[in-house]
Structure formats: C-alpha cells, structure tokens
PDB file with SEQRES, HELIX, SHEET and CRYST1 records, atoms N, CA, C and O in Angstrom:
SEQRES   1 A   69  UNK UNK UNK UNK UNK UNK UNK UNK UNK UNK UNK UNK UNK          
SEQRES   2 A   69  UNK UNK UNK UNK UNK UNK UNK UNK UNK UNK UNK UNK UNK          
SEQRES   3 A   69  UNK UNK UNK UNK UNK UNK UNK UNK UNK UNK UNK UNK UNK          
SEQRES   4 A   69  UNK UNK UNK UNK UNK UNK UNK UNK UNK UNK UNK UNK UNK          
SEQRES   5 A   69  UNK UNK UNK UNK UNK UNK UNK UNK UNK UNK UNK UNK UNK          
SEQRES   6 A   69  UNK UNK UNK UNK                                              
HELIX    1 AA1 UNK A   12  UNK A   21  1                                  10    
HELIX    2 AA2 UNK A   25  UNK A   41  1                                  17    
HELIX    3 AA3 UNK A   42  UNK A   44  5                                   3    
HELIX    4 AA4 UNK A   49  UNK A   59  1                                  11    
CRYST1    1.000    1.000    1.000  90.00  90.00  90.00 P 1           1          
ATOM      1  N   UNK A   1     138.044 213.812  59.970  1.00  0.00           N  
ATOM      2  CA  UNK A   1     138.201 215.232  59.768  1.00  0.00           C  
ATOM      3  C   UNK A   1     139.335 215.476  58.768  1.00  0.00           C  
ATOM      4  O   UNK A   1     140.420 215.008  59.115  1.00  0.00           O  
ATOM      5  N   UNK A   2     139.288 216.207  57.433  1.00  0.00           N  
ATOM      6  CA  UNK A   2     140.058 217.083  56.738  1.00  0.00           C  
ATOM      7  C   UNK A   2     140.877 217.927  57.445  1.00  0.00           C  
ATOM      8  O   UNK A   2     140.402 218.872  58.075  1.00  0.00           O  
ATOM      9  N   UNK A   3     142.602 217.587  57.400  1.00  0.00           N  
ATOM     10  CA  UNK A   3     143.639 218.670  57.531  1.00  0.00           C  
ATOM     11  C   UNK A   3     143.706 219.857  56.694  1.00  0.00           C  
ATOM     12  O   UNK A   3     144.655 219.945  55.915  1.00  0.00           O  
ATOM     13  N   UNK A   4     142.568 221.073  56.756  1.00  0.00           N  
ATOM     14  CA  UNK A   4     142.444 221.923  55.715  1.00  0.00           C  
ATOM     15  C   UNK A   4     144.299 222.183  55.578  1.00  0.00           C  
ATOM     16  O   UNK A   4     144.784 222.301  54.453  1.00  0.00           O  
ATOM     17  N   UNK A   5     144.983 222.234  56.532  1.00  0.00           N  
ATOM     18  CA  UNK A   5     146.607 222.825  56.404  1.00  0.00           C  
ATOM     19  C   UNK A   5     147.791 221.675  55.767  1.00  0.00           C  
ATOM     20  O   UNK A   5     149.008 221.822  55.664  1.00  0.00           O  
ATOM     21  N   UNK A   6     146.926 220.495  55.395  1.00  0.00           N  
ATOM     22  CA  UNK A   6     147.694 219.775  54.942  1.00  0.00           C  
ATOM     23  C   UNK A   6     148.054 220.083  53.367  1.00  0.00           C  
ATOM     24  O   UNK A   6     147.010 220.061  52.715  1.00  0.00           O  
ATOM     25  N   UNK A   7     149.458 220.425  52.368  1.00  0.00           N  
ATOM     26  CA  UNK A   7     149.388 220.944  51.705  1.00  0.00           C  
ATOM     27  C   UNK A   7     149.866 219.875  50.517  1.00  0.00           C  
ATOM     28  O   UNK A   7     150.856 220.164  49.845  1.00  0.00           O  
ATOM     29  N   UNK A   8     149.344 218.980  50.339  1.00  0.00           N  
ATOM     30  CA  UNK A   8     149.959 217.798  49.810  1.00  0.00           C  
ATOM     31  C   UNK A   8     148.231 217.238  49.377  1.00  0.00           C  
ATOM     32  O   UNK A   8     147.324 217.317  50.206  1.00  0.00           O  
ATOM     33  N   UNK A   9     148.026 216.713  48.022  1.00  0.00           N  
ATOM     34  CA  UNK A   9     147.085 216.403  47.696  1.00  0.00           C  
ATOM     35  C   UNK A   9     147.026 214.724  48.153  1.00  0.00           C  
ATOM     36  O   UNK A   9     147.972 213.944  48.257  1.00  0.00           O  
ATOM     37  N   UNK A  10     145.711 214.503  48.360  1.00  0.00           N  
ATOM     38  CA  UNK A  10     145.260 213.026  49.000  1.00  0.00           C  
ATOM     39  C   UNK A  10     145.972 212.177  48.243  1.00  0.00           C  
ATOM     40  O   UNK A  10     146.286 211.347  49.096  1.00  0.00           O  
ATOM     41  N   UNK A  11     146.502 211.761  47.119  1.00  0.00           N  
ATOM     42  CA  UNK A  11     146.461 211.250  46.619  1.00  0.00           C  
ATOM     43  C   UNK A  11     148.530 210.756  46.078  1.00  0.00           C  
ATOM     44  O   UNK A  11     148.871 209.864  45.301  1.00  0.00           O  
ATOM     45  N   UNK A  12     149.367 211.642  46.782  1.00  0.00           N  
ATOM     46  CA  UNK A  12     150.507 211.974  46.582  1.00  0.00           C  
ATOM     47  C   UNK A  12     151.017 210.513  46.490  1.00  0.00           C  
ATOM     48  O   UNK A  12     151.351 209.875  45.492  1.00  0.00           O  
ATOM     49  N   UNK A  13     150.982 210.075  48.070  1.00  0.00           N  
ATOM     50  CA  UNK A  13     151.415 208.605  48.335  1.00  0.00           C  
ATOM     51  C   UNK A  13     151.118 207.542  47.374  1.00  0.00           C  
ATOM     52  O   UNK A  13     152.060 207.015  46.782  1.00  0.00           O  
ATOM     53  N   UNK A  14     149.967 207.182  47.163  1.00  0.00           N  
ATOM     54  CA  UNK A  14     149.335 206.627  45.422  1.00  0.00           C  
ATOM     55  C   UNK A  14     150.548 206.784  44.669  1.00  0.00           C  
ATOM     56  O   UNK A  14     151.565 206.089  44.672  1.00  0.00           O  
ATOM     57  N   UNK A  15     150.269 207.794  44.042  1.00  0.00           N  
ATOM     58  CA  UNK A  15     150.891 208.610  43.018  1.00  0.00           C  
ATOM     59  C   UNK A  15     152.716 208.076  43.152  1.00  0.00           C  
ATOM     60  O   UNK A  15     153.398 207.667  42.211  1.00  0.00           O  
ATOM     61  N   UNK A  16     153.159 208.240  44.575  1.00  0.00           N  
ATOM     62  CA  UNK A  16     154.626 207.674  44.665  1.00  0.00           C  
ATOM     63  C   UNK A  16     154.598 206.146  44.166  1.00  0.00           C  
ATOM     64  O   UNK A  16     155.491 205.693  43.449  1.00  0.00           O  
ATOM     65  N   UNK A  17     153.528 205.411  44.595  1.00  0.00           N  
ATOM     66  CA  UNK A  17     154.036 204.088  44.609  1.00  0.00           C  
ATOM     67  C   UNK A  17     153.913 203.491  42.840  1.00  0.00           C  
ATOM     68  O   UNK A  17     154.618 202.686  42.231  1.00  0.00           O  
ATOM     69  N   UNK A  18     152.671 204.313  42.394  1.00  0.00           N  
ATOM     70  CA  UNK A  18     152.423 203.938  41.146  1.00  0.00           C  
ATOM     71  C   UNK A  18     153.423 204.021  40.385  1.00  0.00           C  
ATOM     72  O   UNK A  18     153.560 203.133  39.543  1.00  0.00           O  
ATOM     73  N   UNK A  19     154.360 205.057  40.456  1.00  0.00           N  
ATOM     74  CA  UNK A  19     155.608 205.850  39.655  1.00  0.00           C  
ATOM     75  C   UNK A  19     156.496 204.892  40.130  1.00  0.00           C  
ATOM     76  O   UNK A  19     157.449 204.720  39.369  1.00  0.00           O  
ATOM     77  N   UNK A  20     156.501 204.110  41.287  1.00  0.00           N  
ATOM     78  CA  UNK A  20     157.155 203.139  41.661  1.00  0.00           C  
ATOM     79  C   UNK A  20     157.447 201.638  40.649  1.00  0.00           C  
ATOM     80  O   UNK A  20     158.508 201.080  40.370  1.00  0.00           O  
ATOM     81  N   UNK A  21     155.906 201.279  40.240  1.00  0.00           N  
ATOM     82  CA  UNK A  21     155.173 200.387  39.415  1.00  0.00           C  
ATOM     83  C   UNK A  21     155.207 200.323  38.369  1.00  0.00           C  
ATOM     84  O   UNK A  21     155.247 199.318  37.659  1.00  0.00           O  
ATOM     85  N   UNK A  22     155.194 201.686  38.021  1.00  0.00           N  
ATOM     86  CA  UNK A  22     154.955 201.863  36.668  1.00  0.00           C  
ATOM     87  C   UNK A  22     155.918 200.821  35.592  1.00  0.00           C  
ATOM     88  O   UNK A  22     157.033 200.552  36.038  1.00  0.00           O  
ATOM     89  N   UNK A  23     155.614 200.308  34.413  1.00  0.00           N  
ATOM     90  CA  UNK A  23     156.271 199.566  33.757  1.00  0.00           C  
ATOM     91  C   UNK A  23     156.047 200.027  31.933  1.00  0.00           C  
ATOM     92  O   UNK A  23     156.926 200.565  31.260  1.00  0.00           O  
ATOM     93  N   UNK A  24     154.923 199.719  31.523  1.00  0.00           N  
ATOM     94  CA  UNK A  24     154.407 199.882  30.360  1.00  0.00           C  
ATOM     95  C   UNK A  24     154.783 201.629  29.774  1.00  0.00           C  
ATOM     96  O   UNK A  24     155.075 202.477  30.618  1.00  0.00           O  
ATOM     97  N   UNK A  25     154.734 201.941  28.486  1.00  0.00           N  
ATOM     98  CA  UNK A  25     154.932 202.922  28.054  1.00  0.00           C  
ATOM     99  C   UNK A  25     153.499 203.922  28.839  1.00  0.00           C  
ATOM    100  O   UNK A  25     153.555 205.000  29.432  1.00  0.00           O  
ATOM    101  N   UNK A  26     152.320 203.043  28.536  1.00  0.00           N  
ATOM    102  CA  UNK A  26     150.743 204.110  28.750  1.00  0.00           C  
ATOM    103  C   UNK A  26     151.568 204.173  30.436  1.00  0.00           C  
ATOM    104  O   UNK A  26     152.267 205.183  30.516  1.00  0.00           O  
ATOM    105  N   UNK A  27     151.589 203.519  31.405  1.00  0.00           N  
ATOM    106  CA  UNK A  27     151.592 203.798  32.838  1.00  0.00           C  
ATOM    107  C   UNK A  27     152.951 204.948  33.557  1.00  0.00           C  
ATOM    108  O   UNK A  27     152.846 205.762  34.475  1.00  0.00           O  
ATOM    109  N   UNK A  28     154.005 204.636  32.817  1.00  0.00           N  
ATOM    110  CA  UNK A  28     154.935 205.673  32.847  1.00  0.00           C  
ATOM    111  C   UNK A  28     154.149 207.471  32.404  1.00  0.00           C  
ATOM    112  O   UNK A  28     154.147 208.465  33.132  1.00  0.00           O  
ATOM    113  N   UNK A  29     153.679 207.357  31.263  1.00  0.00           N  
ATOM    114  CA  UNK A  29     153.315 208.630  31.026  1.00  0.00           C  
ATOM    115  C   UNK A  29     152.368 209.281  31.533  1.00  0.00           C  
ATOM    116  O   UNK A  29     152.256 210.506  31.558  1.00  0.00           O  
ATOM    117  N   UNK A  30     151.112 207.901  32.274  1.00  0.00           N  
ATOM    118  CA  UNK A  30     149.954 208.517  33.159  1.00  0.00           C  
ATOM    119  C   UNK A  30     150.441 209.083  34.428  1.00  0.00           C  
ATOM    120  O   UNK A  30     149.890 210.086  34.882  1.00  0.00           O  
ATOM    121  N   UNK A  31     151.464 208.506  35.061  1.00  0.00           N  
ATOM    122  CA  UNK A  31     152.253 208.873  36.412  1.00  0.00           C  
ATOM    123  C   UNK A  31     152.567 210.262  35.804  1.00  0.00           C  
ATOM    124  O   UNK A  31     151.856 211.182  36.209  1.00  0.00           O  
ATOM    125  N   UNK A  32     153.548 210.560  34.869  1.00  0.00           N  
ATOM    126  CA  UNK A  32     154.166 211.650  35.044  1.00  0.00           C  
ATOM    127  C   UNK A  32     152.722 213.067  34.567  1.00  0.00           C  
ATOM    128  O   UNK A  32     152.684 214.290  34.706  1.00  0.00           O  
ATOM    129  N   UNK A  33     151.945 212.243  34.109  1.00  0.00           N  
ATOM    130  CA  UNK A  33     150.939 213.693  33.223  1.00  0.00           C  
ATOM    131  C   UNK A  33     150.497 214.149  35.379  1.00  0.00           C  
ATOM    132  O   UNK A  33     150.534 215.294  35.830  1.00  0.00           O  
ATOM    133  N   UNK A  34     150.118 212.771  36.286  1.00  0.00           N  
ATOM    134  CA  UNK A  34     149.466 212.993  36.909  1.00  0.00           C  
ATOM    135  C   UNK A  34     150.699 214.044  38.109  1.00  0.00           C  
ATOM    136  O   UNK A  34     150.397 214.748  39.073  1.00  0.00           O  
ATOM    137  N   UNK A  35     151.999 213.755  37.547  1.00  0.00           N  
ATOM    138  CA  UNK A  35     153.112 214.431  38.380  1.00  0.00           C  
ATOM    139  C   UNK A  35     152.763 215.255  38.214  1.00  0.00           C  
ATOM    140  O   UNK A  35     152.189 215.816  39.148  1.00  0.00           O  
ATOM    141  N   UNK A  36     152.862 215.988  36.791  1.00  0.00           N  
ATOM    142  CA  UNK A  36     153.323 217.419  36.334  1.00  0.00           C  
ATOM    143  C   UNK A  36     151.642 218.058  36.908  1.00  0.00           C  
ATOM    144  O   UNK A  36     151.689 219.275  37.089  1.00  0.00           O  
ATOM    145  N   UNK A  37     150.513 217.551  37.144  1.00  0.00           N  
ATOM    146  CA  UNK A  37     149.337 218.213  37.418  1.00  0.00           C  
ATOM    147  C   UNK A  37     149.268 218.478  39.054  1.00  0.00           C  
ATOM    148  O   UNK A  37     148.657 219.405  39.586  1.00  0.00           O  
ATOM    149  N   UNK A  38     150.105 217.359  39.788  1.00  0.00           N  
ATOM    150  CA  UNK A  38     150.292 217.819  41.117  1.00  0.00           C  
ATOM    151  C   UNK A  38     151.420 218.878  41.249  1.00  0.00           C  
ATOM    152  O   UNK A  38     151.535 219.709  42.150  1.00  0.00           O  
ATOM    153  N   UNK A  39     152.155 218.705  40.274  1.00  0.00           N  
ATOM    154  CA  UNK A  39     153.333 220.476  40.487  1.00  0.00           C  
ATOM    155  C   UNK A  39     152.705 221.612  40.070  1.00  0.00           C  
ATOM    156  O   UNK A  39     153.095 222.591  40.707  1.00  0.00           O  
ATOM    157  N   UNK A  40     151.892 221.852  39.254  1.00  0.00           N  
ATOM    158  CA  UNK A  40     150.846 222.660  38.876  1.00  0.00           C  
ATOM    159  C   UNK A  40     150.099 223.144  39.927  1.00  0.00           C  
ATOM    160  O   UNK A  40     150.149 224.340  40.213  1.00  0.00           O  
ATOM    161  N   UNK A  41     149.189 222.111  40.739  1.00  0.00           N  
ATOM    162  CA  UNK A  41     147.981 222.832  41.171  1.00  0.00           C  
ATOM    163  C   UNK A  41     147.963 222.597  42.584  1.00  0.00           C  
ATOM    164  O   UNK A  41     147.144 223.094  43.357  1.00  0.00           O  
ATOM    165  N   UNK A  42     149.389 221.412  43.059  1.00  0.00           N  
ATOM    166  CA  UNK A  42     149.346 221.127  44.851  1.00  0.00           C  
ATOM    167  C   UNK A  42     148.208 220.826  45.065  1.00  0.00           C  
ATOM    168  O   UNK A  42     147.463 220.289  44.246  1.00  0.00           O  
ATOM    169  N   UNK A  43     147.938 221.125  46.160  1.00  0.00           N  
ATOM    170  CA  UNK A  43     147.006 220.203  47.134  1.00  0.00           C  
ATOM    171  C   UNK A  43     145.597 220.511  46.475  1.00  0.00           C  
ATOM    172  O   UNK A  43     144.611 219.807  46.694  1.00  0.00           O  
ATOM    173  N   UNK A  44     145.586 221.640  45.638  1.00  0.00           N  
ATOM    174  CA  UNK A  44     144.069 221.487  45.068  1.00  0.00           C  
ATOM    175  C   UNK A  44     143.972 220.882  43.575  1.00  0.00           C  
ATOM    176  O   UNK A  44     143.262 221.324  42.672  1.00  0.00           O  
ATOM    177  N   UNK A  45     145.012 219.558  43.502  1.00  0.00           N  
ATOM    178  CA  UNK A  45     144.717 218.480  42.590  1.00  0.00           C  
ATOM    179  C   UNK A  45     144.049 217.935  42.686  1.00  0.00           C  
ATOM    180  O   UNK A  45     143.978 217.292  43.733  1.00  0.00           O  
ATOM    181  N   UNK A  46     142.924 217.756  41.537  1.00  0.00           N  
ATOM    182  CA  UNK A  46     142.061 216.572  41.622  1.00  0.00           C  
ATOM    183  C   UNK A  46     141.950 215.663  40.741  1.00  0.00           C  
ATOM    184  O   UNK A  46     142.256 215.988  39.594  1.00  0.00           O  
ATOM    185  N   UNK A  47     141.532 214.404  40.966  1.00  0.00           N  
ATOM    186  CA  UNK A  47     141.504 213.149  40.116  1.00  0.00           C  
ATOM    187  C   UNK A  47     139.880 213.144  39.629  1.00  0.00           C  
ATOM    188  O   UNK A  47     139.014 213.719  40.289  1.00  0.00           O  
ATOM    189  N   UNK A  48     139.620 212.462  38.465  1.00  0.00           N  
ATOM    190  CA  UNK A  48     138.141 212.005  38.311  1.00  0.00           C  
ATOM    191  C   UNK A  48     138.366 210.681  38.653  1.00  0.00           C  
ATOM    192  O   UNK A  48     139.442 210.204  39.013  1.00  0.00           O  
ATOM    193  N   UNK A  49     137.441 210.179  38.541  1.00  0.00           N  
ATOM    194  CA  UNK A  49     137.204 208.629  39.411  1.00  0.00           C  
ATOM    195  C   UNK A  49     138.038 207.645  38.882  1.00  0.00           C  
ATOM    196  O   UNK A  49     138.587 206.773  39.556  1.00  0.00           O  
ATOM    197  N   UNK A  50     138.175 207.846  37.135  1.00  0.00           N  
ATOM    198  CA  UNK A  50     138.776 206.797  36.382  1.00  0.00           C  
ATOM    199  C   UNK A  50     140.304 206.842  36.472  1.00  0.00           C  
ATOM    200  O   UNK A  50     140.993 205.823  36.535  1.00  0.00           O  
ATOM    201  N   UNK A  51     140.843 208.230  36.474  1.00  0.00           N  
ATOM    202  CA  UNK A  51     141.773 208.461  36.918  1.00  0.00           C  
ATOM    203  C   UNK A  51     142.492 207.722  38.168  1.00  0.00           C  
ATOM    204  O   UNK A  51     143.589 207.164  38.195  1.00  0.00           O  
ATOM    205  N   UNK A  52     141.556 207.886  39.170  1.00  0.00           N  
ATOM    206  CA  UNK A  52     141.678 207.590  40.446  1.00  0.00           C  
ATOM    207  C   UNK A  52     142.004 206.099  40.650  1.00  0.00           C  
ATOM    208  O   UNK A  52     142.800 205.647  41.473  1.00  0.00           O  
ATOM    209  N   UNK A  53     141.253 205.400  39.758  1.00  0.00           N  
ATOM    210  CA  UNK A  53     141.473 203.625  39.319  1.00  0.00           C  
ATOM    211  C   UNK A  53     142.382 203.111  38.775  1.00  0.00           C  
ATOM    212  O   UNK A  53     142.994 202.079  39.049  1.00  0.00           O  
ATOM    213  N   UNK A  54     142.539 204.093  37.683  1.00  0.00           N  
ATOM    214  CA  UNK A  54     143.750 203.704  37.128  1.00  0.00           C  
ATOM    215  C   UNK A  54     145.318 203.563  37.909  1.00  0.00           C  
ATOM    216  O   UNK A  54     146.110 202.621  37.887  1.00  0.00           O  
ATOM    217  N   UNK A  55     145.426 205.167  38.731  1.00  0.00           N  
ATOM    218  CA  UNK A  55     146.380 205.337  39.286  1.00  0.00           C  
ATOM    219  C   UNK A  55     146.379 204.246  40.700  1.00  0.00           C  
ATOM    220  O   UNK A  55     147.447 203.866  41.182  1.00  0.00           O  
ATOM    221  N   UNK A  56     145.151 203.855  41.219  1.00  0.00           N  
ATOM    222  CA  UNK A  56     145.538 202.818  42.308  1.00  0.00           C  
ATOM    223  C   UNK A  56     145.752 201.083  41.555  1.00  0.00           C  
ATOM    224  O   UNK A  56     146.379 200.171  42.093  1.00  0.00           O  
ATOM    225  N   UNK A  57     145.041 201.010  40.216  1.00  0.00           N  
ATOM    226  CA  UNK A  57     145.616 199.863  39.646  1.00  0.00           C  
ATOM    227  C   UNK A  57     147.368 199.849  39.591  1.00  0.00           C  
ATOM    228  O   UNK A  57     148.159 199.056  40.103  1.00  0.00           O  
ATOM    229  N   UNK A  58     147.611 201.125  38.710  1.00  0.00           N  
ATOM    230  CA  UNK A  58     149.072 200.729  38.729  1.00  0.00           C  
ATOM    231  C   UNK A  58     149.990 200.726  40.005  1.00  0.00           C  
ATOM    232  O   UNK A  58     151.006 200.031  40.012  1.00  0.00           O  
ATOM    233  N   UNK A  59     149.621 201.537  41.136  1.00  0.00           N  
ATOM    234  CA  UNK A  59     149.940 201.428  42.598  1.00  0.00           C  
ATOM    235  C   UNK A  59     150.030 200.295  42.990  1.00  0.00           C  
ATOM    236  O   UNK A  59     151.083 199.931  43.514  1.00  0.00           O  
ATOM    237  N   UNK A  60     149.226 199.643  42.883  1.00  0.00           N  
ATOM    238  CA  UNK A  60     149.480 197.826  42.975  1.00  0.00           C  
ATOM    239  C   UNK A  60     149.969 197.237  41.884  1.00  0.00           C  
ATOM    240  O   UNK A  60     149.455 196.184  41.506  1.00  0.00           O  
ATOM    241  N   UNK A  61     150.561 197.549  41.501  1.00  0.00           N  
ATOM    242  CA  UNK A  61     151.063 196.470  40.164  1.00  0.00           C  
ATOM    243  C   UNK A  61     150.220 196.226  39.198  1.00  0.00           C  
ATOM    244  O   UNK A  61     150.673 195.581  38.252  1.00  0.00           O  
ATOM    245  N   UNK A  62     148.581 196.713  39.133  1.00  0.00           N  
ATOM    246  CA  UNK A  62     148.267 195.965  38.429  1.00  0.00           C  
ATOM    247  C   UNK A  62     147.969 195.166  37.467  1.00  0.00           C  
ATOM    248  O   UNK A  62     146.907 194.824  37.987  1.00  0.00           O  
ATOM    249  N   UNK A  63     147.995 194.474  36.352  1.00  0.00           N  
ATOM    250  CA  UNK A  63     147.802 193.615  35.629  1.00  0.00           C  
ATOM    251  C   UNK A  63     147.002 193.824  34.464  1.00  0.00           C  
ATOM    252  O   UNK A  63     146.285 192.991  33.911  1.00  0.00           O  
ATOM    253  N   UNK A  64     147.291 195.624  33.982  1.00  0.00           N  
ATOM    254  CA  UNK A  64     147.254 195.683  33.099  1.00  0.00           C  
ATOM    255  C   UNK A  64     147.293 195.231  31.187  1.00  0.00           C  
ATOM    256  O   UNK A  64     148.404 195.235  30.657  1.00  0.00           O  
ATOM    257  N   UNK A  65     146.266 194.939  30.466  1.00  0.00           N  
ATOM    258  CA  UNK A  65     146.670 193.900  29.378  1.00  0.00           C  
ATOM    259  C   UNK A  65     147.955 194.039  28.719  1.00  0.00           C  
ATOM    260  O   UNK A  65     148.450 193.105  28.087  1.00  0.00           O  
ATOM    261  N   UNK A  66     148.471 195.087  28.834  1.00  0.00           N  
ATOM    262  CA  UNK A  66     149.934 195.866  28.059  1.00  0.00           C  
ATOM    263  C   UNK A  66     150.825 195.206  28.429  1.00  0.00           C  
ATOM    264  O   UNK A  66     151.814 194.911  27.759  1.00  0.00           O  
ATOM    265  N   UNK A  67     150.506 194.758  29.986  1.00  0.00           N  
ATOM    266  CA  UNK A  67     151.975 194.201  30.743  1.00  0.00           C  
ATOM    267  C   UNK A  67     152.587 192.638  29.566  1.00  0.00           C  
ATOM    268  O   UNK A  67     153.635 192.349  28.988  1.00  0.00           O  
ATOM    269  N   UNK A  68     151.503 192.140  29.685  1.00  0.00           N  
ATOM    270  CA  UNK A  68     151.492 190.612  29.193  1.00  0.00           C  
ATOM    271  C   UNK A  68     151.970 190.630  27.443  1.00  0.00           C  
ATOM    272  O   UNK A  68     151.677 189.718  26.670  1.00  0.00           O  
ATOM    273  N   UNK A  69     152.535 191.523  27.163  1.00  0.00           N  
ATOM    274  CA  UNK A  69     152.585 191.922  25.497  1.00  0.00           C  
ATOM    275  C   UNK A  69     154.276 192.102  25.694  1.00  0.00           C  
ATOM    276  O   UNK A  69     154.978 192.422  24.736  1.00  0.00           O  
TER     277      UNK A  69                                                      
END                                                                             
C-alpha cells in the first residue's frame, strides 16, 4: 500500500546515497539536476526509467566508463 501522506518522493533515499557516490563531473551534476527537481516538485517528482538507472547505478558506486579515465 502507498503512504498517499508520505511527502517525500520514492526515490529521496537513492538520490542521498548517489550524491553520496557521486565522483565523475556527468554524476555530480545528474545528482544535483535530480536535487534541484526534487526541491521543485516534492513528492510529485518523477523519474523516467533511464533516469531511474542511472541514479541507482551511481547509488551503488557504479562503474561507470568515466570513472576509469
């Protein structure tokens, strides 16, 4: 079941750890575009899917080709 009163978009926690992760110039600036869109629109932020990949790749560290450069 959906907390309709929860006012924090699904995706916040993600979003902390990635900003956590973040390393590369592209992953720093995807965190913050995806910050400034959750201060914007709160809990009725939404991601598209690729978005959504990206931001849980860098959430894990991931292993982006940029890193290795």
């Amino acid at each position: 079941m959906i907390d309709l009163n929860n006012e924090t978009a699904p995706w916040t926690d993600l979003l902390a750890a990635a900003m956590a992760n973040a390393i590369t110039e592209f992953e720093v600036e995807f965190c913050e575009s995806l910050r400034q869109k959750l201060e914007t629109f709160g809990a009725r932020a939404r991601l598209t899917e690729a978005q959504h990949h990206k931001l849980t790749c860098i959430a894990q560290a991931g292993g982006f080709w940029e890193r290795d450069q």
